[in-house]
N, CA, C and O atoms as a GROMACS GRO file, in nm:
protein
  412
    1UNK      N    1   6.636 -14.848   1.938
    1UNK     CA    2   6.561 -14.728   1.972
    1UNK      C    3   6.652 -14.608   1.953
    1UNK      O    4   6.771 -14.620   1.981
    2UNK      N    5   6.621 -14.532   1.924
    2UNK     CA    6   6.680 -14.383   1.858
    2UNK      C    7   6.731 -14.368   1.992
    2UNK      O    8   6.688 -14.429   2.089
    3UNK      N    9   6.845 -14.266   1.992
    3UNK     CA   10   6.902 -14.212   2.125
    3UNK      C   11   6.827 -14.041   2.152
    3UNK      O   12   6.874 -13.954   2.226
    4UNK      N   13   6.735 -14.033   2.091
    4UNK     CA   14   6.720 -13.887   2.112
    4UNK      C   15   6.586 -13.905   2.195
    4UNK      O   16   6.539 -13.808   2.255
    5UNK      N   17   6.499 -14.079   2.200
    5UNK     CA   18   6.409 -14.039   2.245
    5UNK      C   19   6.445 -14.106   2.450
    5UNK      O   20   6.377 -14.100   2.553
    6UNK      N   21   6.564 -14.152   2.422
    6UNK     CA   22   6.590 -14.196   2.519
    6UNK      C   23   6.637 -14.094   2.664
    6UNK      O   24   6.637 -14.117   2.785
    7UNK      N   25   6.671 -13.978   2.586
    7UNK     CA   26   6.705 -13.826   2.648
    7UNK      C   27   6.575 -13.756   2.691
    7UNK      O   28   6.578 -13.664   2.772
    8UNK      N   29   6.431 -13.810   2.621
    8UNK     CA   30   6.319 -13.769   2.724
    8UNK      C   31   6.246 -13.882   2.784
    8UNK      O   32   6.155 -13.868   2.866
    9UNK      N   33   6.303 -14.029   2.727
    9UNK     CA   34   6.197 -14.104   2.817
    9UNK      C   35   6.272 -14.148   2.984
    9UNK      O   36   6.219 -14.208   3.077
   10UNK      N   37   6.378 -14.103   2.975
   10UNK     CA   38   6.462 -14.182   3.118
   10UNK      C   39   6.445 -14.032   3.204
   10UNK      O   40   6.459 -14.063   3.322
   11UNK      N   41   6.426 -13.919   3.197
   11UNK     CA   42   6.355 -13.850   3.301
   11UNK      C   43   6.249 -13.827   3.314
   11UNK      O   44   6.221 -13.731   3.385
   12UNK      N   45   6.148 -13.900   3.254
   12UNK     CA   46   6.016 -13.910   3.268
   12UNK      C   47   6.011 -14.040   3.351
   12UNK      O   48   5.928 -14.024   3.440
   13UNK      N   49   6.076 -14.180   3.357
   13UNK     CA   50   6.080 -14.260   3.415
   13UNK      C   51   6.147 -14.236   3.573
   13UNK      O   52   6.128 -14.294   3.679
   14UNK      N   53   6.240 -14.114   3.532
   14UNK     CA   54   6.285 -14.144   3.651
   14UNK      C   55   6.198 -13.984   3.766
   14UNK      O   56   6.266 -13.939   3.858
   15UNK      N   57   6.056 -13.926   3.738
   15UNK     CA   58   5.973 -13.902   3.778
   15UNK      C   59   5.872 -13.953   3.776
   15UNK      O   60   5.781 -13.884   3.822
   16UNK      N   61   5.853 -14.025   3.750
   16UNK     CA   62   5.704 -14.149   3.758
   16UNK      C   63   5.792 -14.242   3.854
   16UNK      O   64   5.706 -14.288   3.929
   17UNK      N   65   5.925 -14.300   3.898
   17UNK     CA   66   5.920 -14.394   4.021
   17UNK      C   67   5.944 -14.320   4.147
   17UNK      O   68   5.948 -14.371   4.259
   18UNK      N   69   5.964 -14.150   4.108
   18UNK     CA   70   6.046 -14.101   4.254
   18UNK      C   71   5.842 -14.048   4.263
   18UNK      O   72   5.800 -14.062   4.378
   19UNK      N   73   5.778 -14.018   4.206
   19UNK     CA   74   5.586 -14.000   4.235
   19UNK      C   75   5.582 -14.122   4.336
   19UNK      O   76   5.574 -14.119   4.458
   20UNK      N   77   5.592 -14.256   4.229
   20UNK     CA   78   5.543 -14.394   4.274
   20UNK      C   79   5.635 -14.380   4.440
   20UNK      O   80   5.571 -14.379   4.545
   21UNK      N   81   5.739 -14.373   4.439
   21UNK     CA   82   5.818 -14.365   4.595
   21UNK      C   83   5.743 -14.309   4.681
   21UNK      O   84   5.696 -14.369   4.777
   22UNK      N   85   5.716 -14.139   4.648
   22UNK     CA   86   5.665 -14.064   4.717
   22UNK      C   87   5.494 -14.103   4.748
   22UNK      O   88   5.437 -14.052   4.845
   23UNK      N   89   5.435 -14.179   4.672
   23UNK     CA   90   5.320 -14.217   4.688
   23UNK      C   91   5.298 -14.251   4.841
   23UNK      O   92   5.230 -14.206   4.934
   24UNK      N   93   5.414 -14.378   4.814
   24UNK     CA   94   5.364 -14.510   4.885
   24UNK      C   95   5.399 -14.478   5.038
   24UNK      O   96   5.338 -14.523   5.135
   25UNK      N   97   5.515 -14.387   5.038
   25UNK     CA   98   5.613 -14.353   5.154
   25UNK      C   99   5.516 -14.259   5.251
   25UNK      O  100   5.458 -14.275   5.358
   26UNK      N  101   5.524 -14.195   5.193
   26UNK     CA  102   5.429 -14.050   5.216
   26UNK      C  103   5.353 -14.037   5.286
   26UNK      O  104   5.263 -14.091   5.221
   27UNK      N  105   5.281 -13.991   5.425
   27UNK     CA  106   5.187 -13.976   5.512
   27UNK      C  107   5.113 -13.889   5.529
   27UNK      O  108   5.018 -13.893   5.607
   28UNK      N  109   5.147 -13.781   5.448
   28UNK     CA  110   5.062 -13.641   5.460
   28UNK      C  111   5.003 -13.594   5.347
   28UNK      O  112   5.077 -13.550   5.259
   29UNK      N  113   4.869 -13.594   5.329
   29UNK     CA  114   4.828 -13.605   5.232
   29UNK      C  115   4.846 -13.498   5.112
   29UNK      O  116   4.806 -13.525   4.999
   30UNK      N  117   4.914 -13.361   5.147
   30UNK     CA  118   4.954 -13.284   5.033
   30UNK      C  119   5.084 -13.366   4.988
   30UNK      O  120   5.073 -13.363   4.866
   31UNK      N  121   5.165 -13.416   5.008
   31UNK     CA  122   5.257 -13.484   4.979
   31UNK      C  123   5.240 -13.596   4.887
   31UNK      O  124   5.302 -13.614   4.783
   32UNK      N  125   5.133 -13.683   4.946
   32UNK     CA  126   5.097 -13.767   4.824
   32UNK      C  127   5.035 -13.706   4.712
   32UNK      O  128   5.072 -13.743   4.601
   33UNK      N  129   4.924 -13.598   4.725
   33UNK     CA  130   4.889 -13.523   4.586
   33UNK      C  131   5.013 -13.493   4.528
   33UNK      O  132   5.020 -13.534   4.412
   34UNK      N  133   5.126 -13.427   4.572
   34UNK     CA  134   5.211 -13.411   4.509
   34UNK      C  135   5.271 -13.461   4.435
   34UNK      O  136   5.297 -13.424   4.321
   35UNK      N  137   5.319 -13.606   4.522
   35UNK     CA  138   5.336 -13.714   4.416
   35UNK      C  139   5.231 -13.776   4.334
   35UNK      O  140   5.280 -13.855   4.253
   36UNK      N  141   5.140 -13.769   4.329
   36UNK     CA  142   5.030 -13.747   4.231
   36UNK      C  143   5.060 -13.694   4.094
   36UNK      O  144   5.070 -13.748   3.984
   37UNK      N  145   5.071 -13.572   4.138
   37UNK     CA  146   5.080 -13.498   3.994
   37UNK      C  147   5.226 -13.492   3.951
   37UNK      O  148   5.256 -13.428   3.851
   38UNK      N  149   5.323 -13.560   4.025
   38UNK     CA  150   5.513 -13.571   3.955
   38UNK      C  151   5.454 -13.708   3.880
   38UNK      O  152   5.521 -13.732   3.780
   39UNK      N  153   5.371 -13.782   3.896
   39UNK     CA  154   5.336 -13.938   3.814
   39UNK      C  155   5.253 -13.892   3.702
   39UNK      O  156   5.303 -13.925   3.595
   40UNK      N  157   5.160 -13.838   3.692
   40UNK     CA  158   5.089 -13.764   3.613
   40UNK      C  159   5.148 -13.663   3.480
   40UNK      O  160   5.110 -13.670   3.363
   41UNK      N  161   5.274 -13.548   3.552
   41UNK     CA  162   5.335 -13.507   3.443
   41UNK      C  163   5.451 -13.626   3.402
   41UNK      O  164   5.510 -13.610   3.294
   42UNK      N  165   5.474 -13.710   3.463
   42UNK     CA  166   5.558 -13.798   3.369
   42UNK      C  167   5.498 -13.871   3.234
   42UNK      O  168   5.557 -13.896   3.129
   43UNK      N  169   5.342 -13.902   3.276
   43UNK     CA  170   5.265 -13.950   3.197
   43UNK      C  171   5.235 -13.866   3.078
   43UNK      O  172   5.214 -13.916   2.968
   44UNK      N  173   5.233 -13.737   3.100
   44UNK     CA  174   5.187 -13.615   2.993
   44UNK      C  175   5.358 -13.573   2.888
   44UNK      O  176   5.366 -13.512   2.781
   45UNK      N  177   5.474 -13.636   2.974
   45UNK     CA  178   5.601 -13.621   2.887
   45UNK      C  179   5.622 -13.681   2.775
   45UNK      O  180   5.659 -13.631   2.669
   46UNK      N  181   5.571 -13.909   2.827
   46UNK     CA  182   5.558 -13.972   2.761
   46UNK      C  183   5.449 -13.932   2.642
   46UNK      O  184   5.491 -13.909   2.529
   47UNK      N  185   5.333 -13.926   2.667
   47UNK     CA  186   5.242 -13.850   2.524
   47UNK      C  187   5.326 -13.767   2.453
   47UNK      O  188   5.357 -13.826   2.349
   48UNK      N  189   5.361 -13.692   2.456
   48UNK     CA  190   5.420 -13.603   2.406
   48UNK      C  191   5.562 -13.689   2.360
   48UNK      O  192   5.616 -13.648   2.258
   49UNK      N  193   5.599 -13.757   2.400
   49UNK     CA  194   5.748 -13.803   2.348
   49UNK      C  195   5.711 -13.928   2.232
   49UNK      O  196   5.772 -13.936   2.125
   50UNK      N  197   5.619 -14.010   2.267
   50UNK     CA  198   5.546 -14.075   2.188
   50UNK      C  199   5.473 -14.039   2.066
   50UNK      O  200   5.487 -14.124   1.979
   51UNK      N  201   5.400 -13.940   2.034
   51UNK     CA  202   5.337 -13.905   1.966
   51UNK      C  203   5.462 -13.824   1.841
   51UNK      O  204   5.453 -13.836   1.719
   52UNK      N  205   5.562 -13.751   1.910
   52UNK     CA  206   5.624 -13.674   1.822
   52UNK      C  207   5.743 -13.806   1.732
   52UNK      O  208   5.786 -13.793   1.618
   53UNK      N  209   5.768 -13.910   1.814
   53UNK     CA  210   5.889 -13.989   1.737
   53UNK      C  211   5.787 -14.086   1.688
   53UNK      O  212   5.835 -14.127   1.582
   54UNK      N  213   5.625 -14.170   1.714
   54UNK     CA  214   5.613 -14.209   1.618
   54UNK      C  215   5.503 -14.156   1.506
   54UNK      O  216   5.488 -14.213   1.398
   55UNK      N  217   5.452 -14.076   1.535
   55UNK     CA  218   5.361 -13.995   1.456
   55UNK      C  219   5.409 -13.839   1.424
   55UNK      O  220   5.317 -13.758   1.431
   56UNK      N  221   5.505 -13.800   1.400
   56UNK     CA  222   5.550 -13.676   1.367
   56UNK      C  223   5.466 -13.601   1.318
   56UNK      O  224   5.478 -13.488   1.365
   57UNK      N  225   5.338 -13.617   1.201
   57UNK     CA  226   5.329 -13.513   1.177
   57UNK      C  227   5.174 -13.490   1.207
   57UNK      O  228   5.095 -13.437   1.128
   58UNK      N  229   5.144 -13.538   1.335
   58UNK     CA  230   4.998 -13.527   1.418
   58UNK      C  231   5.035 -13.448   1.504
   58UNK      O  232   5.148 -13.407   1.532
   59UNK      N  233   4.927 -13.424   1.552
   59UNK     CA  234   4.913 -13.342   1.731
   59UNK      C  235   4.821 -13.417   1.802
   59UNK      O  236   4.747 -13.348   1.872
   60UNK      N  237   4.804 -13.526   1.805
   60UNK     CA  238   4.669 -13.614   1.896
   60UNK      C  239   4.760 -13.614   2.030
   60UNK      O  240   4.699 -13.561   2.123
   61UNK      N  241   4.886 -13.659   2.064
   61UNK     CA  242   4.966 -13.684   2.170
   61UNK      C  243   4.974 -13.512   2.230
   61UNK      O  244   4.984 -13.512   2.353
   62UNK      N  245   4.971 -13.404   2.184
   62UNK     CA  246   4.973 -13.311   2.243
   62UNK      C  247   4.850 -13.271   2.298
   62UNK      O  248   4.845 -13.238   2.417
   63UNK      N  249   4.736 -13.270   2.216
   63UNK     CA  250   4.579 -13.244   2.219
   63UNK      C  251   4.565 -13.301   2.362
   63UNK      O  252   4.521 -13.241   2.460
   64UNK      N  253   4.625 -13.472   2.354
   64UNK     CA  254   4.556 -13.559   2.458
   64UNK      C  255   4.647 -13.484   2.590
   64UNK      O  256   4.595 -13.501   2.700
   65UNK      N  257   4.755 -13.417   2.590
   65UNK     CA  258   4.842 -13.414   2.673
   65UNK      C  259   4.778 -13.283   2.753
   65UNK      O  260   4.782 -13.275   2.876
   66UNK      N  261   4.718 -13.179   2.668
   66UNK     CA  262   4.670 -13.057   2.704
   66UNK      C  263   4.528 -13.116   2.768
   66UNK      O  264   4.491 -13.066   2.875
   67UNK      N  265   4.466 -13.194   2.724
   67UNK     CA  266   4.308 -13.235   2.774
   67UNK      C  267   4.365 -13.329   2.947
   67UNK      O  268   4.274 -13.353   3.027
   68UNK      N  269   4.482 -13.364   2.977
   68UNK     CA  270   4.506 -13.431   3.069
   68UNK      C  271   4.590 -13.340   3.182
   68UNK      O  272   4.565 -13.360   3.300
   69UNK      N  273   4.682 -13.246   3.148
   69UNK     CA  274   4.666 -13.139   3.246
   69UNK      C  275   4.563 -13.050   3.289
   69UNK      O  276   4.560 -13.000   3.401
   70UNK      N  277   4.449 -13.025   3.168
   70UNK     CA  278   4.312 -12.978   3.213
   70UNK      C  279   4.256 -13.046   3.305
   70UNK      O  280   4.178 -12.977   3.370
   71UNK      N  281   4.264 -13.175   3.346
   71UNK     CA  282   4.175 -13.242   3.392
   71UNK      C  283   4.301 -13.307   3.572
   71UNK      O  284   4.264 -13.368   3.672
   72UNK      N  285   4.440 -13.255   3.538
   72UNK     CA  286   4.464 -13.301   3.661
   72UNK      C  287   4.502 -13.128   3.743
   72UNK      O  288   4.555 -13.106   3.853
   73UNK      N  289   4.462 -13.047   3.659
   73UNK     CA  290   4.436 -12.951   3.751
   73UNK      C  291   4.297 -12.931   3.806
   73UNK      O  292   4.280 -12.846   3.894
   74UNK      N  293   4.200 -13.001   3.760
   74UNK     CA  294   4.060 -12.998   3.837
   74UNK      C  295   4.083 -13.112   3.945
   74UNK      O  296   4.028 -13.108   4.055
   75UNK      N  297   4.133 -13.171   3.923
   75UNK     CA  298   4.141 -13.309   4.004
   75UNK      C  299   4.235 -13.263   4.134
   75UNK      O  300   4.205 -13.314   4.242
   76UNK      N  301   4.322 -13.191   4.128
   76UNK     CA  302   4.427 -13.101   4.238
   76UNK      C  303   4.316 -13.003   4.311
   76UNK      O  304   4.297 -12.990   4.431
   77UNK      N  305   4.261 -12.952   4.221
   77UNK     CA  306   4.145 -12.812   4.324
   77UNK      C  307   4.058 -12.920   4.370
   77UNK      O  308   4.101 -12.960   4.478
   78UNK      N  309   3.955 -12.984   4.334
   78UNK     CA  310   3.923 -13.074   4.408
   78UNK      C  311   3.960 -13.131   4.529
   78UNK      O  312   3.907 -13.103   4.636
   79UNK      N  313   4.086 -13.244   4.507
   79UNK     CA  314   4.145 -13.269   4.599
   79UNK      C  315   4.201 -13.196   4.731
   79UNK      O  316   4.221 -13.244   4.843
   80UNK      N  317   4.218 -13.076   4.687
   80UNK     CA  318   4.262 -12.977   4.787
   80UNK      C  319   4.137 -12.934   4.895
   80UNK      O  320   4.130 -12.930   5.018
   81UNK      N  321   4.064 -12.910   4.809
   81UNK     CA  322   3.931 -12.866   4.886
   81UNK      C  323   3.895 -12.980   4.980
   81UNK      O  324   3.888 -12.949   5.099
   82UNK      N  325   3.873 -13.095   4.950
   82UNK     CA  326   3.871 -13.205   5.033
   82UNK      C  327   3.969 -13.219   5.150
   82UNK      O  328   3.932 -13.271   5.255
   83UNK      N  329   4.090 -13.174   5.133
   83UNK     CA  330   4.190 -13.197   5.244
   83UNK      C  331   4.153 -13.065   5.357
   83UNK      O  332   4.151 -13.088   5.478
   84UNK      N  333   4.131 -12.950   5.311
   84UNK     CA  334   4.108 -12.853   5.398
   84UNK      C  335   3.959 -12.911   5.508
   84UNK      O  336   3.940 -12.899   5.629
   85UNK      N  337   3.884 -12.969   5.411
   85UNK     CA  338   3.778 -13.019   5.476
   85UNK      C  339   3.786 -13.094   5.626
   85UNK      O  340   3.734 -13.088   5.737
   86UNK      N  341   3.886 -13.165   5.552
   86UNK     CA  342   3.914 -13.313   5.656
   86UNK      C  343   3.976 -13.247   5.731
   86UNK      O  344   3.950 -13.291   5.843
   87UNK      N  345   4.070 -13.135   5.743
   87UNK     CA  346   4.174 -13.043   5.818
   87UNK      C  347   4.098 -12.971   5.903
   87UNK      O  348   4.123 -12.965   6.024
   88UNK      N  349   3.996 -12.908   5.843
   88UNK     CA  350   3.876 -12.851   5.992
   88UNK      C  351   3.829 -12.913   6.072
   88UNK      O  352   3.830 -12.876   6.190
   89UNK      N  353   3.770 -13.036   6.028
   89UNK     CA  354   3.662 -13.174   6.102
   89UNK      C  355   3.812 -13.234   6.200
   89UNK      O  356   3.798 -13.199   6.317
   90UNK      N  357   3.920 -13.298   6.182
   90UNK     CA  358   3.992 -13.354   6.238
   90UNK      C  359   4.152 -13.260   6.276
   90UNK      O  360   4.255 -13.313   6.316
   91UNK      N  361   4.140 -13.174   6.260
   91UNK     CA  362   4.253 -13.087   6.250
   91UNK      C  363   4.446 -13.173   6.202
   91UNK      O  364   4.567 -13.155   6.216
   92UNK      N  365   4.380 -13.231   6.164
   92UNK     CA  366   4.530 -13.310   6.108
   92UNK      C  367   4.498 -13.385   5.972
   92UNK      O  368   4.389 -13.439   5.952
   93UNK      N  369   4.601 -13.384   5.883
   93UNK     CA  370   4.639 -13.462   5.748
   93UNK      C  371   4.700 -13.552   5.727
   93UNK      O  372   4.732 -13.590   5.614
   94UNK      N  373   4.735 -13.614   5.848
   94UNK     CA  374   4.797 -13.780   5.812
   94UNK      C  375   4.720 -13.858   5.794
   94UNK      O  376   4.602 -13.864   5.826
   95UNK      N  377   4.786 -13.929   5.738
   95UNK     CA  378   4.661 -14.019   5.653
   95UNK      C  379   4.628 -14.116   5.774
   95UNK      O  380   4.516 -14.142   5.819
   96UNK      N  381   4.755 -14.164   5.819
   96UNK     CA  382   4.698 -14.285   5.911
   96UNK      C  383   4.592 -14.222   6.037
   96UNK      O  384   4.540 -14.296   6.121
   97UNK      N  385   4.574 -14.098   6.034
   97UNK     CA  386   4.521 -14.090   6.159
   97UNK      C  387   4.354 -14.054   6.115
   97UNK      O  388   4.251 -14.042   6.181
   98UNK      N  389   4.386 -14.043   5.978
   98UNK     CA  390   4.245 -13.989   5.928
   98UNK      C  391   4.146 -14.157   5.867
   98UNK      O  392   4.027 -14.158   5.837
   99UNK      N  393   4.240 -14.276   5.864
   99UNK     CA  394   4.160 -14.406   5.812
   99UNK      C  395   4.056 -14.442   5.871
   99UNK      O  396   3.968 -14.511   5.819
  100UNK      N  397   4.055 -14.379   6.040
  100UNK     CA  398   3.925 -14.427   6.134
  100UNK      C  399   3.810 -14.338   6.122
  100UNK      O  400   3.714 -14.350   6.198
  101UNK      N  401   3.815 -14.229   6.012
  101UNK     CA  402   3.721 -14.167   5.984
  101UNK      C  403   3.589 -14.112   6.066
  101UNK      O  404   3.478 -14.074   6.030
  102UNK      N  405   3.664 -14.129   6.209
  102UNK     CA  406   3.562 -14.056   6.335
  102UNK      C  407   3.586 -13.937   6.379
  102UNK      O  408   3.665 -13.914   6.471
  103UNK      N  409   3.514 -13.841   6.311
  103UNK     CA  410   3.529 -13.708   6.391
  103UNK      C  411   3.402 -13.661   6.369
  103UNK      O  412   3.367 -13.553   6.416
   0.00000   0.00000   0.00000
């Protein structure tokens, strides 16, 4: 494997496991969106790192990369709106306290 693509795929890996960490660890639910979207732009690096070393002279890996931050910034406003929700009804964002879903 070329060494030049190894200079963008090992900090894309190594933000897709510190997301995956922050996922799993994580109790407050802006925190996990957060790590949400650090797994997400790792995913949009790889397109982009993929597309340019083995298809050089396309743009489908960028196209797809721009159509997938479009779509995880709707997915963030969304999500957000939902947490404020749950934040009025129960006045707290931990997750564990929000699983019994009684308020």
């Amino acid at each position: 494997m070329d060494l030049n693509i190894l200079c963008y795929l090992i900090p894309a890996l190594i933000m897709f496991c510190c997301g995956v960490y922050g996922f799993i660890t994580r109790k407050n639910m802006i925190a996990i969106l957060i790590s949400l979207e650090l797994m997400l732009n790792a995913v949009d690096i790889n397109f982009v790192v993929f597309n340019r070393f083995l298809f050089p002279g396309s743009m489908e890996g960028m196209f797809f990369t721009l159509f997938a931050i479009a779509i995880a910034a709707a997915e963030t406003a969304l999500a957000i709106a939902i947490i404020v929700n749950i934040f009025r009804a129960a006045k707290n964002i931990d997750v564990r306290e929000i699983t019994k879903m009684k308020f």
